[in-house]
Backbone as a chain_set.jsonl record, in Angstrom:
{"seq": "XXXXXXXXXXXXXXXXXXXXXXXXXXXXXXXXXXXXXXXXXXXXXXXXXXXXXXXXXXXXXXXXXXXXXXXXXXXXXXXXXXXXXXXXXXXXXXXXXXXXXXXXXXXXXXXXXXXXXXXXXXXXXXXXXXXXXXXXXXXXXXXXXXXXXXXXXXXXXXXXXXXXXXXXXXXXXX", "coords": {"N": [[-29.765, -9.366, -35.297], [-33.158, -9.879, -36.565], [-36.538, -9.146, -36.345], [-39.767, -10.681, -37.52], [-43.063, -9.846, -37.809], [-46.428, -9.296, -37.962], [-46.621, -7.164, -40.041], [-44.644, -6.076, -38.217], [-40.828, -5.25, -37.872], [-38.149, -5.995, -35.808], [-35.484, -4.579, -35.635], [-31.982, -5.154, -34.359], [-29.958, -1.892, -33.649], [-28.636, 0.749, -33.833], [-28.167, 3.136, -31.998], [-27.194, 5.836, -32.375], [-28.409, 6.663, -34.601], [-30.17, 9.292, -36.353], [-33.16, 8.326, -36.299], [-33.368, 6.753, -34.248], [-32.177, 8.147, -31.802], [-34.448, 10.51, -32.611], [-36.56, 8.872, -31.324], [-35.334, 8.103, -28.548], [-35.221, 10.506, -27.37], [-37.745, 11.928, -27.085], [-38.468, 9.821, -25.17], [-36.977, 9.948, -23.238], [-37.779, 12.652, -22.638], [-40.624, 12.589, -21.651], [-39.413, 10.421, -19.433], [-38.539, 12.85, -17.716], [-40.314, 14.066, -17.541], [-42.908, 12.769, -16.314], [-41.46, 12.103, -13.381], [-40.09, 12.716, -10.274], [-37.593, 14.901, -9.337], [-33.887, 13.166, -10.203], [-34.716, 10.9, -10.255], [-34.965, 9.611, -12.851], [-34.06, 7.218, -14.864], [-33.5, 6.574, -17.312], [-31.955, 5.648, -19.826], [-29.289, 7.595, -21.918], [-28.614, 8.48, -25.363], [-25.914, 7.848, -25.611], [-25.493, 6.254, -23.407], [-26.882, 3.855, -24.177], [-25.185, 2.903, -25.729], [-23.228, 2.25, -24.569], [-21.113, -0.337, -23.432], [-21.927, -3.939, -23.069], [-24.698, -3.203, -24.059], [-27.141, -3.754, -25.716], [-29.022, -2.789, -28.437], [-32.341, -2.322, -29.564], [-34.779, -1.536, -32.523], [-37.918, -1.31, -33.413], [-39.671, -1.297, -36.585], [-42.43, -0.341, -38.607], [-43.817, -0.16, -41.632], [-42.068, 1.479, -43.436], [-40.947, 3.346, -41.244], [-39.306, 3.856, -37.833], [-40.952, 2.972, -34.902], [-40.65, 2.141, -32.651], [-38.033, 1.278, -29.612], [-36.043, -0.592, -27.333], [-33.729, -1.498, -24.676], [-31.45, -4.008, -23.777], [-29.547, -4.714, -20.827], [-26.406, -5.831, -20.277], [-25.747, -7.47, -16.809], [-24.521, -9.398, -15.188], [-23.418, -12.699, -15.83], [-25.628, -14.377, -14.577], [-27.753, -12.128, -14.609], [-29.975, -9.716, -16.444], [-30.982, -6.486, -17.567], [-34.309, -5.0, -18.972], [-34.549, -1.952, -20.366], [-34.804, 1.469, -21.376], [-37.649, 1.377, -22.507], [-39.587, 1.767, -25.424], [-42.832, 2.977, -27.239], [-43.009, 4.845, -29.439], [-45.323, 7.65, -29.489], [-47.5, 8.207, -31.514], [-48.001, 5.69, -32.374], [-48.844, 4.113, -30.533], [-50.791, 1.46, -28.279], [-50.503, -0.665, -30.145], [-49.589, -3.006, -30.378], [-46.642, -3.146, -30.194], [-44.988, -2.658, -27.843], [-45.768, -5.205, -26.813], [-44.269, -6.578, -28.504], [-41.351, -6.05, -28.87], [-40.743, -6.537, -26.299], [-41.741, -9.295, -26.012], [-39.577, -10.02, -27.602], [-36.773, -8.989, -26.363], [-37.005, -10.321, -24.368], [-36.746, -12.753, -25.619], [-34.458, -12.791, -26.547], [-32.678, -12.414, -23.872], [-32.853, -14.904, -22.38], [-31.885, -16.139, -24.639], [-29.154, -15.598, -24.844], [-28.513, -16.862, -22.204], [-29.125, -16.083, -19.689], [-30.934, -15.934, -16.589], [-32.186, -14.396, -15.327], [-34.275, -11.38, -15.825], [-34.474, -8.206, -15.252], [-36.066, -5.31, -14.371], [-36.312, -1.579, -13.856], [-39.002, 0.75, -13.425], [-41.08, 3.542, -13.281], [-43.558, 4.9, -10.823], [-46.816, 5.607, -10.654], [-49.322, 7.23, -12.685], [-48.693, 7.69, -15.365], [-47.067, 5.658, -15.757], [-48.557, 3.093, -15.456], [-49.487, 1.082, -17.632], [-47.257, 0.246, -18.902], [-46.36, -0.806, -16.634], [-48.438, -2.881, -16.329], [-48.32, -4.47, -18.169], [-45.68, -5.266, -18.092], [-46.891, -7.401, -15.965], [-48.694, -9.11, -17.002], [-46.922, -10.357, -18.872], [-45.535, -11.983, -16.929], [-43.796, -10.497, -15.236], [-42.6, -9.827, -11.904], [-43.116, -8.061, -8.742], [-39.957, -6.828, -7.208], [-37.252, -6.336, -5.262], [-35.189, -3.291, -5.292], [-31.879, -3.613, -6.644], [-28.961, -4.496, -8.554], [-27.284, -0.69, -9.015], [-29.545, 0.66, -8.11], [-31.152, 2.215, -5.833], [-33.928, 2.402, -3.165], [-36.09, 4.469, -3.844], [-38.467, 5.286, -3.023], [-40.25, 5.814, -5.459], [-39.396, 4.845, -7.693], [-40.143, 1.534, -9.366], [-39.452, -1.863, -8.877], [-39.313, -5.001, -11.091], [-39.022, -8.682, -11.691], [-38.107, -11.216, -13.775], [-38.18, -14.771, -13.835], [-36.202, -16.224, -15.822], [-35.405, -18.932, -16.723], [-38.177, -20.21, -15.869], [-39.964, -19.081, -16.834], [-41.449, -17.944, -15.059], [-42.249, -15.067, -12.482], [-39.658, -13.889, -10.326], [-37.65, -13.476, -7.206], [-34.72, -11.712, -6.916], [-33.297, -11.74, -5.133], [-33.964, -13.51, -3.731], [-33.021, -15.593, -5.165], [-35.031, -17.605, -6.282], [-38.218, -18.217, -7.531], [-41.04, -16.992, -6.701], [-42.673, -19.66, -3.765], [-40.981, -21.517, -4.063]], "CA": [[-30.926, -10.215, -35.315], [-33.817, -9.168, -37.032], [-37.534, -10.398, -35.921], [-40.722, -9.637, -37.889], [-44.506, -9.953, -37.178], [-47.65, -8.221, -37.943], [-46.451, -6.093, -40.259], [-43.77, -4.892, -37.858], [-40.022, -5.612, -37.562], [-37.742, -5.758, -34.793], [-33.75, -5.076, -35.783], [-30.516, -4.682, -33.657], [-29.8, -0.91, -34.229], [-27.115, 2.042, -33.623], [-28.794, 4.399, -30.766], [-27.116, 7.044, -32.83], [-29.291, 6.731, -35.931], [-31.313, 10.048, -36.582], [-34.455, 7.75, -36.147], [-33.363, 6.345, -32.954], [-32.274, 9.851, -31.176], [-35.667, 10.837, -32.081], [-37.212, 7.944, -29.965], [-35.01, 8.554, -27.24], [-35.75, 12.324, -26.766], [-39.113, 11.568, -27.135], [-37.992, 8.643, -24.118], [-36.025, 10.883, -21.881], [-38.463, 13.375, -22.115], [-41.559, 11.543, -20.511], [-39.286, 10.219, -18.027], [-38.406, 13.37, -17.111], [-41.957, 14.953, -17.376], [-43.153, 12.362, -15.15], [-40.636, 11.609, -12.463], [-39.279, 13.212, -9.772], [-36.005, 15.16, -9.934], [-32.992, 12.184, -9.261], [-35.426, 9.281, -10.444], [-34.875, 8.988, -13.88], [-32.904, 6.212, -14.724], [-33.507, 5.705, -18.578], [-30.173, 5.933, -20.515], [-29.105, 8.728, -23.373], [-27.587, 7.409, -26.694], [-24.274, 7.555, -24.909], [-25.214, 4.872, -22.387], [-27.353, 3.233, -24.855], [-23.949, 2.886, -26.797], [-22.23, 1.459, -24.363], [-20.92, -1.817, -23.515], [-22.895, -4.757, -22.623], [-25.862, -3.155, -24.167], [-27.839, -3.772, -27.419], [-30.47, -1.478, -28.595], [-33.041, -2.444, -31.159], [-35.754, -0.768, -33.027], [-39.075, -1.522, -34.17], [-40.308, -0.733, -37.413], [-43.202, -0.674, -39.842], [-43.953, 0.75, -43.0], [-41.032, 2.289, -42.951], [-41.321, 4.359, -39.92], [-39.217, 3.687, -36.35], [-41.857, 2.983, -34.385], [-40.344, 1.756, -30.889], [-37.516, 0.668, -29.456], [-35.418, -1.509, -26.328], [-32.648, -2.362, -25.292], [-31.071, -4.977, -22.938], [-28.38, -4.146, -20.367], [-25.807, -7.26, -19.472], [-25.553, -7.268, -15.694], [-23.858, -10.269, -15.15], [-23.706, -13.737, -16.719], [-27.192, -14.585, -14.769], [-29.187, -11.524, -15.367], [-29.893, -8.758, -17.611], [-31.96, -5.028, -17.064], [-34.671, -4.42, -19.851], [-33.667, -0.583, -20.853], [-35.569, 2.382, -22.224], [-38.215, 0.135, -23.664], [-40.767, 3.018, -25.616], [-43.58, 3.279, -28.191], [-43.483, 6.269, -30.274], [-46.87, 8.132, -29.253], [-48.094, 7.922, -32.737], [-48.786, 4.155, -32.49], [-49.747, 3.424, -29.147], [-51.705, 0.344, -28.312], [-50.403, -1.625, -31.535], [-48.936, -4.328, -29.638], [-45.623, -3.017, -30.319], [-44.567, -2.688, -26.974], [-45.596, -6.592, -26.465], [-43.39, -7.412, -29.414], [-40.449, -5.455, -28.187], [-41.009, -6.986, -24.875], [-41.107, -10.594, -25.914], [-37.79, -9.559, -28.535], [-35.802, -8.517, -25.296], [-36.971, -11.361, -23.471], [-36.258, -14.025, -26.113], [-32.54, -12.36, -26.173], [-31.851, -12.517, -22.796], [-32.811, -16.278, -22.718], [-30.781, -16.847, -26.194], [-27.855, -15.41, -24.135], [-27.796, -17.589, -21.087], [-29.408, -15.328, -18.721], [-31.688, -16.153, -15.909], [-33.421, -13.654, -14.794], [-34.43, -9.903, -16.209], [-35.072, -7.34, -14.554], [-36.565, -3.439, -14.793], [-37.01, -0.525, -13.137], [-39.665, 1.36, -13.839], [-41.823, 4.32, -12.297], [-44.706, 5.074, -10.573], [-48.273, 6.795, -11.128], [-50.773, 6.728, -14.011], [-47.673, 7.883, -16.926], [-46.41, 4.298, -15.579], [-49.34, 2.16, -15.382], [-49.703, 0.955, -18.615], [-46.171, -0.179, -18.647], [-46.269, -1.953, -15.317], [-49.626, -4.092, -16.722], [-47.984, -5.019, -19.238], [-44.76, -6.543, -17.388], [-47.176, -8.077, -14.71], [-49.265, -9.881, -17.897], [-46.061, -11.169, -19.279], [-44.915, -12.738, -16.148], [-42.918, -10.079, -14.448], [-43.356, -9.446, -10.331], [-42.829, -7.303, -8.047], [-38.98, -7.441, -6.196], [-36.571, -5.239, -4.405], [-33.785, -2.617, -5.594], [-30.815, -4.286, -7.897], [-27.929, -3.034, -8.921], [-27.016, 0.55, -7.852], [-30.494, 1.199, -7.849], [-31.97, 2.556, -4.306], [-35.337, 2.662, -2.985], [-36.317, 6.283, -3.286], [-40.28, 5.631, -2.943], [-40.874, 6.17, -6.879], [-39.276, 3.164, -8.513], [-40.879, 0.014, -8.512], [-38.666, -3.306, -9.798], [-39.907, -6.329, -11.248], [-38.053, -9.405, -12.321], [-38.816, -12.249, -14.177], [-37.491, -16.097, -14.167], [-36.165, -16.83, -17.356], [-35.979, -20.454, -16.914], [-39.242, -20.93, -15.733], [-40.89, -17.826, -17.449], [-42.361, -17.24, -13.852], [-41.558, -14.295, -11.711], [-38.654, -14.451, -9.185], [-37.187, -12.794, -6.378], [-33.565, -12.243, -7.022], [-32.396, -11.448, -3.206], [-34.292, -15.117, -3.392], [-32.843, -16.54, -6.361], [-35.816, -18.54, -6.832], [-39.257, -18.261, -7.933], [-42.27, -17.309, -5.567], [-42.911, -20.133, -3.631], [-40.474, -22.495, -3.67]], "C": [[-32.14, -9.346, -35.67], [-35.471, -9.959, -36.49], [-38.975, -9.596, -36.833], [-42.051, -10.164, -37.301], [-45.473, -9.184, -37.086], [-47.266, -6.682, -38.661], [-45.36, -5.253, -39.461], [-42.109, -5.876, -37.597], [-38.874, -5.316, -36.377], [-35.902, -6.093, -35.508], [-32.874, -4.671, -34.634], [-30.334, -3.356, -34.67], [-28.761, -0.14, -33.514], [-28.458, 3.394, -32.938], [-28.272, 5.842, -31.2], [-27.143, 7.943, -33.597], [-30.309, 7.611, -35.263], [-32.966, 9.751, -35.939], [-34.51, 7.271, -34.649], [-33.139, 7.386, -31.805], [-33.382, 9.88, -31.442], [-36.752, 10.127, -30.802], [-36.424, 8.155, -28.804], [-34.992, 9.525, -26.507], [-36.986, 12.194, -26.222], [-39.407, 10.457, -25.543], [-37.704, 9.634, -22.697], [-37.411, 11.791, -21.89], [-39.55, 13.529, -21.358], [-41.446, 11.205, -19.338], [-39.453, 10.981, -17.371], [-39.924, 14.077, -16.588], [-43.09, 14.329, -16.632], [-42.582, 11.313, -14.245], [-40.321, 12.708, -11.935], [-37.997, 13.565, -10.027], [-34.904, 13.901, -9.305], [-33.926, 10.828, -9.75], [-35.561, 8.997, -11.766], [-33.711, 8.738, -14.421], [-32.601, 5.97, -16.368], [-31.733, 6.193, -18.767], [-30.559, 6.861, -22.042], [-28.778, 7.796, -24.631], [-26.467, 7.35, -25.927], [-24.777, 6.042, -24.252], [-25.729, 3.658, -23.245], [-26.552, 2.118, -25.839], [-22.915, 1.63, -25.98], [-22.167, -0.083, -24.032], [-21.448, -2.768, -22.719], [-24.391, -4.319, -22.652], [-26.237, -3.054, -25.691], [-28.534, -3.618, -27.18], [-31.118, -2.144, -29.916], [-34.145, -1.181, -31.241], [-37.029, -1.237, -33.873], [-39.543, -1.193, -34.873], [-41.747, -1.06, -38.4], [-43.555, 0.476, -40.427], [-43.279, 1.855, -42.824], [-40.26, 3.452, -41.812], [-40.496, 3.488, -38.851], [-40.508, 4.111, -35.425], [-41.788, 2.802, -32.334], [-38.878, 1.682, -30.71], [-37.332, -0.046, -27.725], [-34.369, -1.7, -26.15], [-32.26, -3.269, -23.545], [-29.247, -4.859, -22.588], [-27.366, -5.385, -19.379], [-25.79, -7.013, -17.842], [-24.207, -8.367, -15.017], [-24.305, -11.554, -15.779], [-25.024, -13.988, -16.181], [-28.17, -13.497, -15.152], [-28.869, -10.153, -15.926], [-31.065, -7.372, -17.068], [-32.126, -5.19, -18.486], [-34.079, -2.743, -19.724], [-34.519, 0.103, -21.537], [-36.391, 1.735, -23.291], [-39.569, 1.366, -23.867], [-41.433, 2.866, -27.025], [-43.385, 4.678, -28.365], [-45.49, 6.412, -30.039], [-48.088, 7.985, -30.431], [-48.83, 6.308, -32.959], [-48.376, 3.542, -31.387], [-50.528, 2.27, -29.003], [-51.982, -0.466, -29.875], [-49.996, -2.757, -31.582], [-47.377, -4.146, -30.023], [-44.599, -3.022, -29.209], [-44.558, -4.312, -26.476], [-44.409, -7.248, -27.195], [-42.468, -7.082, -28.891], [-39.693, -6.241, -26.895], [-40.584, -8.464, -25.084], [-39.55, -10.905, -26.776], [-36.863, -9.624, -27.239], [-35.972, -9.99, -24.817], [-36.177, -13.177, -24.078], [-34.301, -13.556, -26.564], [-31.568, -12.591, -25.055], [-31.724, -14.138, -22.676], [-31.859, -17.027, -23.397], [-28.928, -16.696, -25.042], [-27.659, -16.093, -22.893], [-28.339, -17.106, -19.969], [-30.174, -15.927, -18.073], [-32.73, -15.758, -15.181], [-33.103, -12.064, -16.056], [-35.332, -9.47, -15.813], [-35.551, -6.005, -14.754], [-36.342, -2.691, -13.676], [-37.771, 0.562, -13.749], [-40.224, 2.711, -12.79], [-43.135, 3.691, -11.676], [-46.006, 5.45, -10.778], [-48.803, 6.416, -12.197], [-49.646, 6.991, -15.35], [-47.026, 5.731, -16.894], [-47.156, 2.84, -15.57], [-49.565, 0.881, -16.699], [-48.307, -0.046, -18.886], [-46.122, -1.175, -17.946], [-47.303, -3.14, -15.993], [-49.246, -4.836, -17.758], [-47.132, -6.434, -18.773], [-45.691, -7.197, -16.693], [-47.803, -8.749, -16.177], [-48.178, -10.594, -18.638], [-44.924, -12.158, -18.298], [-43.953, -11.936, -15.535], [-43.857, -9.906, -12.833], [-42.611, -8.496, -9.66], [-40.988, -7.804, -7.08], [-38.652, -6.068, -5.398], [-35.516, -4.566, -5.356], [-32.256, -3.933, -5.903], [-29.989, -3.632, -8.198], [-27.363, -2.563, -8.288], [-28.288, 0.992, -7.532], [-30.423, 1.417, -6.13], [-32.943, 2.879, -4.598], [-35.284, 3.728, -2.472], [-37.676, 6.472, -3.557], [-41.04, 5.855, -4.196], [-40.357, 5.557, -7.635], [-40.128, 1.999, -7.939], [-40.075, -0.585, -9.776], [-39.531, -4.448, -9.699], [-38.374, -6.964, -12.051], [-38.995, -10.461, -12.893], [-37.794, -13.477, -14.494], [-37.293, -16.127, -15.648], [-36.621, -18.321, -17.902], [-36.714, -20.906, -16.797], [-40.303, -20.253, -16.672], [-42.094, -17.2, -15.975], [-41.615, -15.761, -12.933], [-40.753, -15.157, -10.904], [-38.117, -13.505, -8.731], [-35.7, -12.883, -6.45], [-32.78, -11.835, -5.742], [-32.988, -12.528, -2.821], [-33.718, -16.525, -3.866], [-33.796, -17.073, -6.942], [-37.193, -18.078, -7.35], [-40.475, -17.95, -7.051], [-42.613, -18.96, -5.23], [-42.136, -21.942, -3.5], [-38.999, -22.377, -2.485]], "O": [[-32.229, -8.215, -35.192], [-35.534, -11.172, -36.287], [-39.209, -8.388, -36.851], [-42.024, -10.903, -36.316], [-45.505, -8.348, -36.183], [-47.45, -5.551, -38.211], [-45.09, -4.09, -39.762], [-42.173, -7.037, -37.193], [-38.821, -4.124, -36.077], [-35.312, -7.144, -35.759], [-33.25, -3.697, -33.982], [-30.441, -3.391, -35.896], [-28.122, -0.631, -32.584], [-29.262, 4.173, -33.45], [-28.684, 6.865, -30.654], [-26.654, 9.066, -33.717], [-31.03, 7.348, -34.3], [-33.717, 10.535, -35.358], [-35.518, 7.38, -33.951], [-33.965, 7.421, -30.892], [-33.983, 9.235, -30.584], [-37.389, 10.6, -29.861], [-37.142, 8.475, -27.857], [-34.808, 9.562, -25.291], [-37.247, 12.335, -25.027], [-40.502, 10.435, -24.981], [-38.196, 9.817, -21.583], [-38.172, 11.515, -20.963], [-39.616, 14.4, -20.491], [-42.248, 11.291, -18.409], [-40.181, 10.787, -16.398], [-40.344, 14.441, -15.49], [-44.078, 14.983, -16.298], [-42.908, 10.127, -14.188], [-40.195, 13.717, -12.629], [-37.251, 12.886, -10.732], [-34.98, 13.627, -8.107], [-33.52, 9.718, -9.408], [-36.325, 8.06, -12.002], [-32.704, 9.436, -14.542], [-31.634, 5.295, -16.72], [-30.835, 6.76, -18.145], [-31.502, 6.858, -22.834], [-28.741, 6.566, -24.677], [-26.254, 6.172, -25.641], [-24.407, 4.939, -24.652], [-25.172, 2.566, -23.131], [-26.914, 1.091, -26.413], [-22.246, 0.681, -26.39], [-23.045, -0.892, -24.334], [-21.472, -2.478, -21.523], [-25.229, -4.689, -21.83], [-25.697, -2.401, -26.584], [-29.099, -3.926, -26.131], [-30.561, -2.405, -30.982], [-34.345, -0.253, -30.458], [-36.895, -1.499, -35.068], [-40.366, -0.4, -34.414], [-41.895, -2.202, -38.834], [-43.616, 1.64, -40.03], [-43.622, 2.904, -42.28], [-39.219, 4.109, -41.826], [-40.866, 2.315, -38.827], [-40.952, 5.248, -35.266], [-42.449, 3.132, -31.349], [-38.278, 2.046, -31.721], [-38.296, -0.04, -26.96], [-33.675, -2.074, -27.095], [-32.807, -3.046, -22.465], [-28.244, -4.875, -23.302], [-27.535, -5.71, -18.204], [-25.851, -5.788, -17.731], [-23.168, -7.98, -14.481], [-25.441, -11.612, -16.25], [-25.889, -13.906, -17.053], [-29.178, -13.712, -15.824], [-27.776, -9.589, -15.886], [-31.874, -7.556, -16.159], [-31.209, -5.397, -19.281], [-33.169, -2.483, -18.937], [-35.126, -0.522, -22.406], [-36.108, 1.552, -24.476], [-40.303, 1.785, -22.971], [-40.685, 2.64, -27.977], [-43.589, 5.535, -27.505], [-46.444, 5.677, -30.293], [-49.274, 7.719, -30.239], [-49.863, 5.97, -33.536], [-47.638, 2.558, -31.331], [-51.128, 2.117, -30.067], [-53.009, -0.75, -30.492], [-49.981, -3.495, -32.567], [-46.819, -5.233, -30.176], [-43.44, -3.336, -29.479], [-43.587, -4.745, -25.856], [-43.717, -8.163, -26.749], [-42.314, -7.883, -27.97], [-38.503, -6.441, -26.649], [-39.546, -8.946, -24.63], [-38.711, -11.781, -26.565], [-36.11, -10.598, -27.261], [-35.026, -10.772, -24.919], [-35.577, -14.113, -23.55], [-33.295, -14.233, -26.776], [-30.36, -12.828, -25.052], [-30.623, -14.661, -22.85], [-31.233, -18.041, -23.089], [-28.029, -17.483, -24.743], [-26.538, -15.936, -22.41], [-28.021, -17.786, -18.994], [-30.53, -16.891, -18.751], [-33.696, -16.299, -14.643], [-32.145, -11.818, -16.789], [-36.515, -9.808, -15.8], [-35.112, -5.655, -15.849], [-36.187, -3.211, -12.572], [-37.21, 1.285, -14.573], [-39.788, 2.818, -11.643], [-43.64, 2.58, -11.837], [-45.829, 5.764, -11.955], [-48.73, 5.262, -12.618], [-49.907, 6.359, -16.374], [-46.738, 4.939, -17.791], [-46.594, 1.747, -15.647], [-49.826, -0.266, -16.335], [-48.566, -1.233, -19.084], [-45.896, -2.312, -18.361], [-46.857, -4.279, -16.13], [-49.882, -5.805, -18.173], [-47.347, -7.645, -18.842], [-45.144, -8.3, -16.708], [-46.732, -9.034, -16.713], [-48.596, -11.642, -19.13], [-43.933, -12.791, -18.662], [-43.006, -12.626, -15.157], [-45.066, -9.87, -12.604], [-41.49, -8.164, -10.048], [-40.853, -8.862, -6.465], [-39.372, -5.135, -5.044], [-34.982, -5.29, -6.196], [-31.951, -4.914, -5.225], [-29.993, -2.401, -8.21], [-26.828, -3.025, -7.281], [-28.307, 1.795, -6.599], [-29.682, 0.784, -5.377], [-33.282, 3.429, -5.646], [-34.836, 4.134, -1.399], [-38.138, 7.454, -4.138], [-42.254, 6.061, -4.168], [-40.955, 5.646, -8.707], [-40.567, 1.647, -6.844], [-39.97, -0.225, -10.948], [-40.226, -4.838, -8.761], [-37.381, -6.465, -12.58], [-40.193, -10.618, -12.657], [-36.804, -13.333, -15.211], [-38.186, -16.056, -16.492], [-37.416, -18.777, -18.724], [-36.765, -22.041, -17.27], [-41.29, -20.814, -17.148], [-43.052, -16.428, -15.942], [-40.391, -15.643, -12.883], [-40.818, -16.368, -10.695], [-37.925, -12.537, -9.466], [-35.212, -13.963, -6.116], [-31.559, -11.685, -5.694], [-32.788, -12.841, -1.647], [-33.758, -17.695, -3.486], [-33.697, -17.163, -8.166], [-36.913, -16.952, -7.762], [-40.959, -18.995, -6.615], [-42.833, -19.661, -6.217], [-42.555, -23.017, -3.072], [-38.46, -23.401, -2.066]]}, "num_chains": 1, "name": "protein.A"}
């Protein structure tokens, strides 16, 4: 699936394209450079590779510019995945596009909720404002994750497009 917009396109890609290794070094290395040792969760090309996950890539003018990818969990919900702007074009709305790409995937597929984990601190802020402006909220540990004081998870309703608590199932508030 291919998606374009503003000059930029969004394809389904191979995590072990030249162009895509570079974004994920570039990925991993951030995490690691701000996270604690044991708290970074992104995935390599290997995991990137594997099964129940599709990776895209964002491009314009010929350039990989971003990518994402989306990690099956089970038939209701899905983990966004090493979702990163290349430093070079920062604040291009590439990360929104990306963002609503993943989201209109998980949807297409049946899913119900998607979820993240992200960090903490000012490398993470930027990130987090983003999910909270597109309707993600605050939940609890998922997964295998554990709460080790420097993740923070959000989820987001699919079906409603509102946040939701998935140790709630439902939606704030109802």
């Amino acid at each position: 699936m291919t998606a374009r917009g503003a000059g930029l396109a969004i394809r389904e890609d191979d995590p072990a394209a030249a162009h895509a290794r570079e974004l994920v070094a570039l990925h991993l290395a951030a995490m690691r450079a701000n996270s604690p040792p044991g708290a970074v969760f992104a995935f390599d090309v290997a995991a990137l590779k594997g099964e129940g996950v599709t990776f895209w890539t964002a491009w314009r003018d010929g350039a990989a510019v971003g990518m994402a990818a989306l990690k099956r969990l089970d038939a209701a919900d899905a983990e966004l995945k090493s979702m990163r702007t290349h430093p070079a074009h920062l604040r291009q709305g590439i990360a929104g596009a990306l963002l609503a790409h993943v989201v209109a995937a998980a949807r297409a597929r049946g899913h119900r909720r998607l979820l993240l984990e992200t960090g903490t601190g000012p490398a993470f802020e930027p990130a987090a404002a983003l999910y909270r402006a597109r309707g993600f909220a605050p939940t609890g540990p998922f997964g295998d994750y554990l709460d080790n004081g420097f993740s923070r998870f959000m989820v987001m309703d699919l079906a409603s497009g509102l946040a939701s608590d998935p140790a709630r199932g439902s939606a704030p508030g109802r």
